[in-house]
PLY file of the C-alpha trace (Angstrom):
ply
format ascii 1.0
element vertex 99
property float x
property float y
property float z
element edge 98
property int vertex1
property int vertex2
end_header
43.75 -134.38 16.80
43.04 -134.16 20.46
45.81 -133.60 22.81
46.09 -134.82 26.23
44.48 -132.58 28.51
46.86 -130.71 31.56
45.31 -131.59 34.38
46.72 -130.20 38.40
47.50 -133.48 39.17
49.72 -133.70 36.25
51.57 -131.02 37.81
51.26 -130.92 41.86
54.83 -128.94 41.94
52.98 -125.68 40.13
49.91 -123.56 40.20
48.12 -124.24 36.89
45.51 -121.40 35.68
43.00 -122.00 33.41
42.14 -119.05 31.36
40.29 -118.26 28.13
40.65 -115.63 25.09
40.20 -111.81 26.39
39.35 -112.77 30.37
40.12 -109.63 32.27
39.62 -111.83 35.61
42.62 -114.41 34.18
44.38 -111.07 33.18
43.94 -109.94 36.89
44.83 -113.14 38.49
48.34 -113.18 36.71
49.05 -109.75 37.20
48.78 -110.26 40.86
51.18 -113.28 41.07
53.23 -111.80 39.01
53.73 -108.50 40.33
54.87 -110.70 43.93
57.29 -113.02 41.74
53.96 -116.31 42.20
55.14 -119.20 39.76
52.51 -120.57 37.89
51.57 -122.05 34.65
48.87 -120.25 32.52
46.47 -122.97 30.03
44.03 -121.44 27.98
41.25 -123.79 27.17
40.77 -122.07 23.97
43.87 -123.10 22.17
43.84 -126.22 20.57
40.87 -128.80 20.23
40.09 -129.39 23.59
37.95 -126.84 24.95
35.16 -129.29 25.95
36.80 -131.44 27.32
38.53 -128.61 29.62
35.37 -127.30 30.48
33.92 -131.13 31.35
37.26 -131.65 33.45
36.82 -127.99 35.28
32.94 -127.67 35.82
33.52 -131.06 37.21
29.82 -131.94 36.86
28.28 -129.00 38.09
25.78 -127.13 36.64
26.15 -123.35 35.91
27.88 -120.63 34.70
31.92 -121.10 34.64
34.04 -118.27 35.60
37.33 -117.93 34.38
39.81 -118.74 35.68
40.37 -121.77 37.24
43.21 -121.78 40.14
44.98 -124.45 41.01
47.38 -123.80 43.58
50.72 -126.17 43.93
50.91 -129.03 46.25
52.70 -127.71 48.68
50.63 -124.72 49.52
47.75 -127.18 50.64
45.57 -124.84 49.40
42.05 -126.22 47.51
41.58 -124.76 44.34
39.03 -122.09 43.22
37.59 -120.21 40.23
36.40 -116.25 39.25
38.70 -113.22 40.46
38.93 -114.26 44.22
41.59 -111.34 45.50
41.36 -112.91 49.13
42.90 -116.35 47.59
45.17 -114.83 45.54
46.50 -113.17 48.77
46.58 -116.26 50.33
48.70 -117.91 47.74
51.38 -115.18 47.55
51.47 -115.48 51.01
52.83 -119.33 50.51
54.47 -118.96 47.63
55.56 -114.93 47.34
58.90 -113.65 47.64
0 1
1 2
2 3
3 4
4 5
5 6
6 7
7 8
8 9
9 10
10 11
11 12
12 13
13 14
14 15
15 16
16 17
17 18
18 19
19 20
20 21
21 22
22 23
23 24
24 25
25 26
26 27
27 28
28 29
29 30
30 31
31 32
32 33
33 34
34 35
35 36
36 37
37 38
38 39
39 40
40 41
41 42
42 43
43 44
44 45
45 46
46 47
47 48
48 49
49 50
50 51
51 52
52 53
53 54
54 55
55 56
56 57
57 58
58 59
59 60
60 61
61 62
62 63
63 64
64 65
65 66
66 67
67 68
68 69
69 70
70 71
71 72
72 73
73 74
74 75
75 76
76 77
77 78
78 79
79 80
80 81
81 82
82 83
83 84
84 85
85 86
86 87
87 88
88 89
89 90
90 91
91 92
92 93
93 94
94 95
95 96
96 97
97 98
């Protein structure tokens, strides 16, 4: 049975991540919020039945090669979101949201 999907607008008041099974660029993206205290709310696409529809919802109709993961940042940052191991974001984000 499908479940709903999680999508950032479901959740404005947290950063969602969207990782997958054994992705040592989600791996890297949590260790660095987490090592500066970064809230956030990991969803891997790979548990449960809705994997495709994830992946429709993320590529947003583009073509291509996805990168895990998918960053969300919360509402309040006003960041945009991004996807792939992007250290300059990241650094960005603690920077709003860090302790």
């Amino acid at each position: 049975k499908k479940m709903t999907l999680i999508k950032p607008t479901d959740k404005p008041e947290i950063t969602l991540i969207y990782t997958t099974n054994g992705c040592a660029k989600c791996n890297m993206t949590k260790r660095q919020l987490d090592a500066k205290g970064v809230p956030y709310e990991a969803i891997n696409i790979q548990d449960g039945p809705n994997e495709v529809e994830y992946i429709e919802m993320l590529k947003n109709g583009q073509d291509g090669r996805m990168a895990m993961p998918f960053v969300f940042p919360a509402a309040e940052t006003g960041l945009a979101g991004w996807n792939d191991f992007q250290p300059a974001k990241i650094k960005e984000l603690i920077a709003k949201l860090g302790a």
